[in-house]
C-alpha positions in Angstrom: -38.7 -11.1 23.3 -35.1 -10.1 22.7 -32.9 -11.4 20.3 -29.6 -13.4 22.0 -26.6 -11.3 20.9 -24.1 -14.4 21.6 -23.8 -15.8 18.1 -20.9 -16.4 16.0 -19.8 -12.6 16.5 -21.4 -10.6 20.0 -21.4 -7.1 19.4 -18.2 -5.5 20.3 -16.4 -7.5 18.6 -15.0 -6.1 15.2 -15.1 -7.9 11.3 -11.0 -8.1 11.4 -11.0 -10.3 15.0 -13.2 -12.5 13.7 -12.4 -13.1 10.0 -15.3 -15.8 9.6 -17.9 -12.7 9.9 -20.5 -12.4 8.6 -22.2 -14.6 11.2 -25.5 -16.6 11.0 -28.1 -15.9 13.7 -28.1 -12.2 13.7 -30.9 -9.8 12.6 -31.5 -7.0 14.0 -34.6 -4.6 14.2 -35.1 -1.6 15.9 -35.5 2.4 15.8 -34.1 5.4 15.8 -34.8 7.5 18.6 -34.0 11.3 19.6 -34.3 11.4 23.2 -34.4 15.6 23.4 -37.3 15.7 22.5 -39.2 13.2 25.4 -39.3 13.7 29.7 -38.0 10.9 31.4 -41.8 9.6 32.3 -42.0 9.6 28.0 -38.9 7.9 27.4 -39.2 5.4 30.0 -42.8 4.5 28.4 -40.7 4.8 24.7 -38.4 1.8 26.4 -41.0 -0.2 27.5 -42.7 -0.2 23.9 -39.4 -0.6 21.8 -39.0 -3.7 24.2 -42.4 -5.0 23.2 -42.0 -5.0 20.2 -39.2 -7.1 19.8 -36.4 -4.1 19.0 -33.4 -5.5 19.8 -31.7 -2.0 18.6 -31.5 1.5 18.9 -29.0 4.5 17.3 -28.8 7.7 18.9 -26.9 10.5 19.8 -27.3 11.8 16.3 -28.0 15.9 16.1 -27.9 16.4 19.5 -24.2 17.5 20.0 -25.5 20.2 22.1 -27.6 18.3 24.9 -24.3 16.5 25.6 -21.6 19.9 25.4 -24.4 22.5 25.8 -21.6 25.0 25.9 -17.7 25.1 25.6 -15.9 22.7 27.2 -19.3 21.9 29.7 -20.0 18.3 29.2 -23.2 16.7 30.6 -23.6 12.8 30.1 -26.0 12.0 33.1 -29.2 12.2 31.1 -27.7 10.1 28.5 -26.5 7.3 31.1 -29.7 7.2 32.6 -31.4 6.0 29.5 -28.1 3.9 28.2 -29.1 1.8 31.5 -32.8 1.7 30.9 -31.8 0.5 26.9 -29.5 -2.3 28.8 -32.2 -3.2 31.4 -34.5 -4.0 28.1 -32.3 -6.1 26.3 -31.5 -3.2 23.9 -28.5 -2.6 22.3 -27.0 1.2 21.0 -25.6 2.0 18.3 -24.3 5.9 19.3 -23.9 8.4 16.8 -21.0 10.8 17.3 -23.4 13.8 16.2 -21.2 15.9 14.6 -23.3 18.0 12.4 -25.3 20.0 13.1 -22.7 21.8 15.2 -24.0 23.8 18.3 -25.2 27.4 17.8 -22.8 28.2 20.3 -19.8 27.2 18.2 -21.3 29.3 15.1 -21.6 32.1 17.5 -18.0 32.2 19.1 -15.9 31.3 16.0 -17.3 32.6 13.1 -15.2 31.0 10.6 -17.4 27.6 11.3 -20.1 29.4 9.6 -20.7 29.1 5.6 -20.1 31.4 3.3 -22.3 30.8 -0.1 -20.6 31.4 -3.8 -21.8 35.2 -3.6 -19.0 36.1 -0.7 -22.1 36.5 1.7 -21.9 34.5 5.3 -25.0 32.9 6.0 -26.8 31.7 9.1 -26.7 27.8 10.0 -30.8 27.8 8.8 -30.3 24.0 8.5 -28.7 20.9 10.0 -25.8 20.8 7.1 -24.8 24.0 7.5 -21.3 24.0 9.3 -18.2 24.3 7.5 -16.4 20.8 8.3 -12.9 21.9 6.5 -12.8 24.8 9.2 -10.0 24.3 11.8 -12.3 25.4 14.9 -14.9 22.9 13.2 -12.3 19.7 13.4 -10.8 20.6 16.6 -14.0 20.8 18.2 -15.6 17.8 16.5 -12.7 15.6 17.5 -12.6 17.0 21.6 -16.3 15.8 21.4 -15.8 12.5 20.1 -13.4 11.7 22.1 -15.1 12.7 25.5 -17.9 11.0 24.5 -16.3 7.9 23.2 -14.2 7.8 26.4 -17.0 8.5 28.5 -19.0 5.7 27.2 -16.1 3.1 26.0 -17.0 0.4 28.3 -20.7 0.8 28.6 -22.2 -2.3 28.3 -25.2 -1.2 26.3 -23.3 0.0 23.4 -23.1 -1.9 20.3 -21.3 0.5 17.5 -20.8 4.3 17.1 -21.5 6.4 14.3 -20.0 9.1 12.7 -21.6 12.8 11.8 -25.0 11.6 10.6 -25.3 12.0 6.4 -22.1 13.8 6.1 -21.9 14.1 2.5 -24.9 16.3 1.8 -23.4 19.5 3.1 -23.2 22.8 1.8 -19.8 23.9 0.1 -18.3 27.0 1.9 -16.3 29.8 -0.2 -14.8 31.8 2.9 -11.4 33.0 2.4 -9.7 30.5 4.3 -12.0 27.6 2.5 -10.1 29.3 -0.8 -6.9 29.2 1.2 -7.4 25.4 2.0 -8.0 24.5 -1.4 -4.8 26.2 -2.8 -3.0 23.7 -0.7 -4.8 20.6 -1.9 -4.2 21.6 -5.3 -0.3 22.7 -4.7 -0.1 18.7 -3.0 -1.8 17.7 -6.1 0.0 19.8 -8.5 2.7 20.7 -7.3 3.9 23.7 -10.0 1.1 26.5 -11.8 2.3 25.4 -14.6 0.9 21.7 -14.1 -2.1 23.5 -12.7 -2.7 25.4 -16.0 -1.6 22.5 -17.9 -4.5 20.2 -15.9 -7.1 23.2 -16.2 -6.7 24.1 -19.6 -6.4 27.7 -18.7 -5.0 28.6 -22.1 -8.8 28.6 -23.3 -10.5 32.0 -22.9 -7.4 33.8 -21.2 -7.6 31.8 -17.9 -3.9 31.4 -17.3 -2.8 31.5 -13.5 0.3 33.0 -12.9 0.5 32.3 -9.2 -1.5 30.0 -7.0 -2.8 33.3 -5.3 -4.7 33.8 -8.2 -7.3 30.6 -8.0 -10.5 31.1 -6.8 -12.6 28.3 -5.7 -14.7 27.4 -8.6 -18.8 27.8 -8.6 -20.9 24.4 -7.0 -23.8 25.9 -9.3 -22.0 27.5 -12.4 -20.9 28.2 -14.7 -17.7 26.3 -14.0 -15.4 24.3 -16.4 -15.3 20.7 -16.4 -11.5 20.2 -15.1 -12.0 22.6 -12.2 -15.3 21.7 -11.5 -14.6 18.0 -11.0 -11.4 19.5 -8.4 -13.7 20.6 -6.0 -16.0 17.9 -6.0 -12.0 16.3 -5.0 -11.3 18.9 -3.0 -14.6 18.2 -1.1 -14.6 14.9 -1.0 -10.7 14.7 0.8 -12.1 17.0 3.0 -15.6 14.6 4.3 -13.0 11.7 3.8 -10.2 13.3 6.1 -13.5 14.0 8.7 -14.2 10.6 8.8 -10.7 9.3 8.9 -10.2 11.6 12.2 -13.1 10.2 14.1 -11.9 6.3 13.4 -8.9 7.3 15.0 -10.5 8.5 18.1 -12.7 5.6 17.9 -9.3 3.1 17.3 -7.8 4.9 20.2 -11.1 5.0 22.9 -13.6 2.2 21.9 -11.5 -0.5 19.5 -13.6 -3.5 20.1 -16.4 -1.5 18.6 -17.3 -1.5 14.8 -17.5 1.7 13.2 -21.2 1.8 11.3 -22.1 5.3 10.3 -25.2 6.6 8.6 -23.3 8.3 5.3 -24.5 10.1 1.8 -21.8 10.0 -0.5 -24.0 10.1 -3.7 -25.8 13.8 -2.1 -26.0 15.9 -4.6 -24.7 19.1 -3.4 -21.3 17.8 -2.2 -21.3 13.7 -2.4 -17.7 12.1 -1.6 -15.7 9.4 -3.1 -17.0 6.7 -0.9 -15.9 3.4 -3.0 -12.3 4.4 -3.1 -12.0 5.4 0.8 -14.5 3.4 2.7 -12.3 0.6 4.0 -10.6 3.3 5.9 -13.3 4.4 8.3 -16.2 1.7 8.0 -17.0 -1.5 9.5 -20.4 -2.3 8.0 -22.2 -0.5 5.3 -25.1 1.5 6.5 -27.4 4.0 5.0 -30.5 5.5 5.3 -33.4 3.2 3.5 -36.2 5.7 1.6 -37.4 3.5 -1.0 -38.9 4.5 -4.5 -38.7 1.7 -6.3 -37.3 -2.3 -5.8 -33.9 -1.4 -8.8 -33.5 2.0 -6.6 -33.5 0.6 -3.5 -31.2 -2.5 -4.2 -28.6 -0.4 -6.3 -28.6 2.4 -3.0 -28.1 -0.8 -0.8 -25.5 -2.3 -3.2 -23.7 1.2 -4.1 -22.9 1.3 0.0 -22.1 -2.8 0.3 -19.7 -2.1 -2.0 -17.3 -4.9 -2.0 -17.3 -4.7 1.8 -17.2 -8.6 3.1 -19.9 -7.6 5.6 -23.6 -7.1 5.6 -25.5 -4.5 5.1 -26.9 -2.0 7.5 -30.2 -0.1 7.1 -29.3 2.5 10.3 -32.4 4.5 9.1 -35.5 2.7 7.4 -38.4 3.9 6.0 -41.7 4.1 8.2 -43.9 5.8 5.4 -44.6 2.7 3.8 -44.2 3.8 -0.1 -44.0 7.2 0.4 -42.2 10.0 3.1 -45.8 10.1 4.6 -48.1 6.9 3.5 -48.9 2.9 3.4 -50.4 1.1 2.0 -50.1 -0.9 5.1 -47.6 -4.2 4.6 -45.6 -2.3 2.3 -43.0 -1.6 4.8 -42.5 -5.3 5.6 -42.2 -5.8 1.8 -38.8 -3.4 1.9 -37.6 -5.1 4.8 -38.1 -8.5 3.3 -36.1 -7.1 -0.4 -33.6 -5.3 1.7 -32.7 -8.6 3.6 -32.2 -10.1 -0.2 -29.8 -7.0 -0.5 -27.6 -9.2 2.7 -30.0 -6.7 5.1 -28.4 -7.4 9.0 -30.1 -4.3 10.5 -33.3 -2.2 10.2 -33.7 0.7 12.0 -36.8 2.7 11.5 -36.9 6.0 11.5 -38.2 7.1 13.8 -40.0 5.9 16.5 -41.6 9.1 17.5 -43.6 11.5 14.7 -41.5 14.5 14.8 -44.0 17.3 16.0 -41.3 20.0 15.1 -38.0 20.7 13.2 -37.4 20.4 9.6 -38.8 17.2 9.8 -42.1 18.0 11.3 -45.1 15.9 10.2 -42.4 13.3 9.8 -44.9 10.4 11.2 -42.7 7.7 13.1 -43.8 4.3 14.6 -45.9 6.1 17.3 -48.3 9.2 16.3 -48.3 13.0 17.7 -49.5 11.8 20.8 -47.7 8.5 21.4 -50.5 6.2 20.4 -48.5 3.1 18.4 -49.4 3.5 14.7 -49.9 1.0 12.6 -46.4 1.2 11.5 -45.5 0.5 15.4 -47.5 -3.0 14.4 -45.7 -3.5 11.2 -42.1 -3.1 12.3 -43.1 -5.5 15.5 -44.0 -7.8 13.1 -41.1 -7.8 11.3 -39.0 -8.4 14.9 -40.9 -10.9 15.7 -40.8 -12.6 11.6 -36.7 -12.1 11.8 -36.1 -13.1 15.3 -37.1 -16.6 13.3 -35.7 -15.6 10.2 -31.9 -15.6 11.5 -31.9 -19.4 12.4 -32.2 -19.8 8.3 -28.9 -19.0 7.1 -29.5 -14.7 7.7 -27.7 -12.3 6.9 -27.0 -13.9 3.4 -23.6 -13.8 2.7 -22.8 -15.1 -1.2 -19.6 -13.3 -2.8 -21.2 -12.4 -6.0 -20.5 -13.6 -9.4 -20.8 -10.2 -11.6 -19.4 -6.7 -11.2 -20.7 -3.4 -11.9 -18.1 -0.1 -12.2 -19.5 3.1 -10.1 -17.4 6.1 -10.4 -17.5 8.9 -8.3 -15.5 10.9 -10.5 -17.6 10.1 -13.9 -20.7 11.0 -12.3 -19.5 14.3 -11.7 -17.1 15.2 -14.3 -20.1 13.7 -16.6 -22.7 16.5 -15.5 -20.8 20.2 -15.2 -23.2 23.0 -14.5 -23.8 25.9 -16.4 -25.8 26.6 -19.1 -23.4 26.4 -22.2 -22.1 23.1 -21.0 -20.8 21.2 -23.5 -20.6 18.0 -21.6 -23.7 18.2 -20.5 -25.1 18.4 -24.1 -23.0 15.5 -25.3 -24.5 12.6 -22.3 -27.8 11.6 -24.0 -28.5 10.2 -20.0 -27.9 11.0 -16.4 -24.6 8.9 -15.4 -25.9 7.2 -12.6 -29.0 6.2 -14.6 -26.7 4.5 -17.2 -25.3 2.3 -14.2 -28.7 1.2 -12.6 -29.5 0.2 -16.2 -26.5 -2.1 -16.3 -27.4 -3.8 -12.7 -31.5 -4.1 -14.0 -30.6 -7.3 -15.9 -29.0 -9.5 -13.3 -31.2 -7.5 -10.7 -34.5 -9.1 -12.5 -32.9 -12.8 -13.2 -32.2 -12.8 -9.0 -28.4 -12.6 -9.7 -26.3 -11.0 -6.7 -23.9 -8.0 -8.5 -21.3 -5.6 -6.5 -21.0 -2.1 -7.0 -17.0 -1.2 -7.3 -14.2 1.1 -7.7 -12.8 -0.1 -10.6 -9.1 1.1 -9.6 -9.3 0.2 -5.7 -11.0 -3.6 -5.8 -10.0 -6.7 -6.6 -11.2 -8.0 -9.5 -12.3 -11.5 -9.0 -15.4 -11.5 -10.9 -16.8 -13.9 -14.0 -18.1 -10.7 -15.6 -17.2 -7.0 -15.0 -19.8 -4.1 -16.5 -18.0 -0.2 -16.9 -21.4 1.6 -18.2 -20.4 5.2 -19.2 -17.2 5.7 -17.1 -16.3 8.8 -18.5 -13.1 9.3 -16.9 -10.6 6.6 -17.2 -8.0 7.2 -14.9 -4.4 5.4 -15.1 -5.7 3.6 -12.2 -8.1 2.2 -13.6 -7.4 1.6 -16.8 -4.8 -0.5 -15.7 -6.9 -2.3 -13.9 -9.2 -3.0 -16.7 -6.3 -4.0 -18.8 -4.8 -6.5 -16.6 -8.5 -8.2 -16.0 -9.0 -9.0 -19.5 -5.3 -9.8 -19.9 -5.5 -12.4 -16.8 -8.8 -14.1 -18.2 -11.5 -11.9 -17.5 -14.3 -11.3 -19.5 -15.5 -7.2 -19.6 -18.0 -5.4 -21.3 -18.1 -1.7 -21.6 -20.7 1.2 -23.0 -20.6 4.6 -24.5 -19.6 7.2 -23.2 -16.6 5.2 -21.7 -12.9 6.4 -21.4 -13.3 9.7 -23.2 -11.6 11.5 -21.2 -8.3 11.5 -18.5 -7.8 12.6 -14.9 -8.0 16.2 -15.5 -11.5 16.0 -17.0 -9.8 16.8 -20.9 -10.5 14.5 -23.6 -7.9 12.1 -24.7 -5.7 13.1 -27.8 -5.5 9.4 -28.6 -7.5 6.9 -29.8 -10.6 6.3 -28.0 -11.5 5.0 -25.5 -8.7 6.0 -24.0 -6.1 4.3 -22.9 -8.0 1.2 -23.8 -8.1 1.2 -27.6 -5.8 -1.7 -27.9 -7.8 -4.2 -25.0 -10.7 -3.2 -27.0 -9.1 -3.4 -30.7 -11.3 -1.0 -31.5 -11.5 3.4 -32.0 -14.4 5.0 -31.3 -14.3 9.1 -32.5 -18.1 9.4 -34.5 -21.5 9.7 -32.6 -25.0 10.6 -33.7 -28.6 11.1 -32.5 -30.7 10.2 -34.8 -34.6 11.0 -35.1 -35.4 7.4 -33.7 -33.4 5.2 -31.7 -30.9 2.6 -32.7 -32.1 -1.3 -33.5 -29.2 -3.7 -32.9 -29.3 -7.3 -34.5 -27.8 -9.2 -32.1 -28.2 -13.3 -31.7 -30.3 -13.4 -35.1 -32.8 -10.9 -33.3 -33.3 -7.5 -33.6 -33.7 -5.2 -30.2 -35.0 -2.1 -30.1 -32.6 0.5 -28.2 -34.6 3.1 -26.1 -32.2 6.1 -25.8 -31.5 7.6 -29.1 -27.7 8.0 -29.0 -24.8 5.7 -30.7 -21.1 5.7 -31.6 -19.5 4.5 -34.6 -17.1 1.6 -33.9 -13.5 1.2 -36.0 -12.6 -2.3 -35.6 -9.2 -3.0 -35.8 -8.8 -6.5 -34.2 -12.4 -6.4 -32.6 -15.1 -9.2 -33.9 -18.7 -7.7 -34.7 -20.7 -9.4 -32.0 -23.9 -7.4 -33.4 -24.5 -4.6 -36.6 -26.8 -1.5 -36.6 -29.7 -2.6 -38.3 -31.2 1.0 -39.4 -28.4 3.9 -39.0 -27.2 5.6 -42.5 -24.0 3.8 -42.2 -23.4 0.7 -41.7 -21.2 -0.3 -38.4 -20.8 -2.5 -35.2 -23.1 -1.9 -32.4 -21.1 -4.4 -30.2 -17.9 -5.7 -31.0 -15.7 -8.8 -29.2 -12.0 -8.5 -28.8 -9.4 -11.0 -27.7 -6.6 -9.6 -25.2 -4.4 -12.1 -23.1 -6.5 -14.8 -21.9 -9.9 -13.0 -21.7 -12.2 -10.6 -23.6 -13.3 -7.3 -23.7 -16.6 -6.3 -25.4 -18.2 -2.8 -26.2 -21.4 -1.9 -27.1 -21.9 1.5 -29.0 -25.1 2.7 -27.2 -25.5 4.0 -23.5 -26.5 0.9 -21.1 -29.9 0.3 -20.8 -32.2 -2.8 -20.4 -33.3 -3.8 -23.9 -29.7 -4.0 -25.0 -27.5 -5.4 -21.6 -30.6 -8.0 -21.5 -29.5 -9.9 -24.3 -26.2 -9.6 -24.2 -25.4 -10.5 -20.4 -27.5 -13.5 -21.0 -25.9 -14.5 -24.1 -22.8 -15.2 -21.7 -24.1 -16.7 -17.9 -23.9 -20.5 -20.2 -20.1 -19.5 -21.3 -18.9 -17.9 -17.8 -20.9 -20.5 -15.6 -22.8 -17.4 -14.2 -25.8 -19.0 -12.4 -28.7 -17.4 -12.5 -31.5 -17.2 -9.7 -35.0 -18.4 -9.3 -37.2 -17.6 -12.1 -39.6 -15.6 -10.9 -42.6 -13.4 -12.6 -42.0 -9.4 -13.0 -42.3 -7.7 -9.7 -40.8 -11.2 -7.7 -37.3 -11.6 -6.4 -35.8 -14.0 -4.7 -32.8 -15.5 -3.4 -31.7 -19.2 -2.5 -30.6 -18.9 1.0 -29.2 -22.9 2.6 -31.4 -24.8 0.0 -34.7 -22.4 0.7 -35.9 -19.9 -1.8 -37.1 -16.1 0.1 -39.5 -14.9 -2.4 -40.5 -11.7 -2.1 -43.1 -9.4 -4.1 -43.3 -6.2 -4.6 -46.3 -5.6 -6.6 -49.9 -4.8 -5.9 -50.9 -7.7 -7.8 -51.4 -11.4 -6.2 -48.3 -13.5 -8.2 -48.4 -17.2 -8.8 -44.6 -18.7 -8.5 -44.0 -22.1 -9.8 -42.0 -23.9 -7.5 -42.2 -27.6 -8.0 -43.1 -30.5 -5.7 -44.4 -29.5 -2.0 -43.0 -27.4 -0.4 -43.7 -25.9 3.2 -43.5 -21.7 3.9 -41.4 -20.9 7.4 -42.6 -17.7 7.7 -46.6 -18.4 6.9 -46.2 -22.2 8.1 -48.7 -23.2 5.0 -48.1 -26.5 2.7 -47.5 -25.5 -1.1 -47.6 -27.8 -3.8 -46.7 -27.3 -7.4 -46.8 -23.6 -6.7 -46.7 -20.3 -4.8 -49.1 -17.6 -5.2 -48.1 -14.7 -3.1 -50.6 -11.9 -1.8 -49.5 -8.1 -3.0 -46.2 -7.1 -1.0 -45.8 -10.2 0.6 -42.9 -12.6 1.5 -42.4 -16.0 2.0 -39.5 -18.3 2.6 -39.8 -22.1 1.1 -38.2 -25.2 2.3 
């Protein structure tokens, strides 16, 4: 049975014409699905299954730039229309990914220059789907002649439901051709403007590195060894460059298909290239979306989150998981269990990936919702229960919409300034932790009492949060630091970790009082730090917790309060300290974020800040209040008993519940 797409906002119809979106009624579930690889008599049996099963959505289009401009300037859309109309014909709606990468081999083999060239000067061979070089003029100006035939081809089909935009952009290689050095010249000339404020910036007076022309700057090395200032500028460089990709294809999509939102499967947090994706998104995205591979439930909800963003609309899951707790494996039900946390996470849309197991490829033995030979899998079962579970779900107050209460600070720019490569890296050797670790450690406390957080941009979102956390922000930019001085100074209340504000734009460590730029909000300077043989115990509320990461700064207070003393360091100091500034507060705690510390502390001010904390549930159990019912979900392989007062009756199980809720391993259940 299909879903009815007429609710408060029909698809084609974007966020800013209807400013009351997000919309009640609408869940979606569905697949991902690669045509190319089925005959007609295959896909039309595909169809018929997806329809089923409930699947009320499909994205395609994705890596398959070739089947629809198999060579220069030849176009073929036919074989794509045929299916568009059988999709329609079932009640299934498209989302259609502009596949931009890979590029054709075609393209590769005529213009050269679209091929990569690794740090060693060699040109390699596109062995894999992330190897084109996207900065490359023949790249763009092919890219964009694509998307716009194929948006204008397809701009008033009525199956379509959103486009997409090159499929995990973000994880490819970085190319050092000659012209990728030339390009990057430029960006830093529009950055810089003068060598001089390009030596200045890079600290090229260490180790005689001084430029004397711009000619002179190579691009620096991905891998090492590079130094921290230049290495962060092409992780810039980069990231402009996957930013001004994106911004290109919104404008053919504003010009060809405008009443369609723009929801694109992205990676900004890939390792080998990643962009700035919190500062830029509200250029080129509708709705959230990313691709759902879950490892555990504080992964998966800070990836959902880190894309959300502070983005008013839900979240889309464009590629989910169909191997259950691993790439490959159940146990069976554990898929519906991510669905059921993901929907917590203000989950719209789950799209698994992929309906057919890929038989070949870089993915191959990559089991989808139907097996090698297109018997439905279990899996097939699972995600048609969870259609048939949401198409009931969505007349309950889903997607969940509640503008959260609490702020976390991500930084693109600390997470990679804060990890240089290269073996004599000093930088490295000073972070006692990964970076983004330190920031899932400051979501895990409101993430286990049930509180909804966002993940923000410090110096590009509005701050209209009870409680902001900055764990570890290495570099405090002007931006930024502004914005965290005008927060506390309008009433807000702030904490901040080690690590923080050490050092400026340019990846150089402040030659003022630390943290930087923030010494005064803080009344505080921070200059000491130590490792000692065990780590850190804080007493803090008349109880003494136990740090777990052996690391800690020595605190100066100038016109801080000590909130909480080191109970068992050589010296004795403030492990959190409380300073008035303007009408609010700023705190900071001497010891990299992590659980047993934050814990405490957070809690220590939800009474204070009228934070309201979620249902209490047992370890493993989360759950959101949703129009007056409670979606309990757990994630465990144990059987958990929830107290939840009174009786109560379960829509999705349609049992009677008094007094309390015991809940079978990776179940869900939603009480009224």
């Amino acid at each position: 049975m299909a879903l009815c797409l007429s609710s408060t906002l029909s698809f084609g119809q974007s966020a800013d014409q209807h400013p009351d979106w997000p919309g009640k009624g609408q869940l979606f579930v569905g697949t991902c699905y690669q045509p190319v690889d089925r005959s007609p008599e295959q896909i039309g049996h595909d169809i018929a299954l997806m329809q089923q099963a409930g699947f009320t959505l499909v994205r395609m289009g994705d890596l398959s730039w070739d089947a629809f401009e198999p060579s220069e300037g030849h176009f073929e859309f036919a074989w794509f229309d045929n299916i568009l109309e059988q999709m329609n014909q079932a009640g299934i709606k498209v989302i259609l990914d502009i596949g931009g990468s890979p590029a054709p081999i075609w393209l590769h083999h005529k213009y050269p220059s679209v091929n990569m060239v690794n740090e060693l000067g060699a040109t390699v061979q596109p062995a894999e789907r992330y190897m084109d070089d996207i900065s490359d003029p023949a790249y763009r100006e092919h890219l964009i002649r694509f998307a716009d035939e194929l948006t204008r081809h397809y701009a008033h089909n009525p199956a379509l439901a959103a486009i997409g935009y090159n499929n995990e952009i973000g994880n490819g290689v970085m190319s050092y051709s000659e012209g990728d050095r030339q390009r990057f010249i430029e960006w830093l000339k529009v950055k810089y403007n003068t060598i001089a404020n390009l030596n200045k910036a890079w600290a090229t007076q260490r180790w005689s590195r001084h430029f004397n022309s711009f000619d002179e700057v190579q691009l620096p090395y991905a891998n090492g060894p590079s130094p921290p200032e230049r290495y962060l500028d092409l992780h810039r460089f980069w990231s402009d460059v996957t930013v001004s990709v994106l911004e290109d294809l919104e404008k053919v999509r504003e010009r060809n298909v405008p009443n369609l939102p723009a929801i694109s499967n992205l990676w900004d947090t890939a390792g080998r290239r990643g962009f700035d994706y919190l500062s830029s998104n509200k250029k080129y995205v509708g709705y959230g979306a990313e691709g759902f591979y879950p490892a555990n439930p504080l992964d998966v909800s800070f990836g959902a989150l880190l894309v959300k963003g502070d983005l008013s609309t839900p979240e889309w899951f464009n590629e989910f998981t169909t191997g259950g707790g691993g790439t490959y494996g159940g146990p069976k039900g554990i898929i519906r269990m991510w669905a059921y946390l993901a929907l917590i996470d203000y989950g719209q849309t789950f799209l698994a990936w992929t309906f057919n197991t890929h038989r070949g490829g870089e993915e191959q033995a990559l089991f989808g919702l139907l097996d090698h030979d297109g018997t439905p899998s279990w899996k097939y079962a699972e995600f048609k229960q969870i259609a048939s579970e949401f198409a009931r779900m969505q007349h309950f107050g889903f997607p969940r919409y509640r503008r959260p209460e609490v702020a976390i600070a991500y930084s693109f720019e600390s997470n990679i300034a804060s990890h240089p490569p290269g073996p004599s890296n000093t930088v490295r050797q000073y972070f006692a932790v990964g970076y983004a670790d330190q920031v899932k450690s400051a979501v895990e406390p409101f993430f286990e009492d049930n509180i909804d957080i966002a993940l923000i941009n410090i110096g590009h979102s509005t701050l209209d949060y009870k409680l902001v956390v900055v764990p570890a922000d290495y570099v405090m930019d002007a931006a930024s630091a502004e914005a965290i001085r005008n927060y506390v100074r309008n009433g807000g209340t702030l904490i901040m970790t080690a690590f923080s504000a050490k050092v400026d734009e340019n990846s150089q460590w402040f030659d003022t009082p630390l943290p930087g730029r923030l010494n005064d909000v803080f009344g505080i300077r921070t200059s000491e730090f130590y490792r000692p043989a065990s780590p850190p115990e804080i007493s803090l509320n008349g109880k003494v917790e136990k740090a777990t990461i052996g690391f800690y700064e020595v605190l100066e207070s100038h016109t801080a309060k000590t909130m909480a003393m080191f109970a068992n360091t050589p010296e004795e100091s403030p492990a959190i300290t409380i300073n008035n500034f303007g009408k609010g507060r700023a705190i900071y705690v001497a010891v990299p974020a992590q659980m047993p510390i934050l814990a405490p502390l957070v809690r220590s001010l939800y009474a204070d800040l009228r934070i309201e904390r979620g249902p209490e549930t047992p370890s493993g159990v989360y759950a959101r209040v949703v129009e007056g019912k409670t979606l309990y979900v757990n994630t465990t392989a144990d059987e958990k008993t929830i107290t939840i007062g009174g009786s109560r009756r379960g829509v999705i199980s349609g049992k009677s519940y008094s007094g309390t809720l015991r809940l079978k391993p990776y179940d869900a259940e939603l009480v009224e």
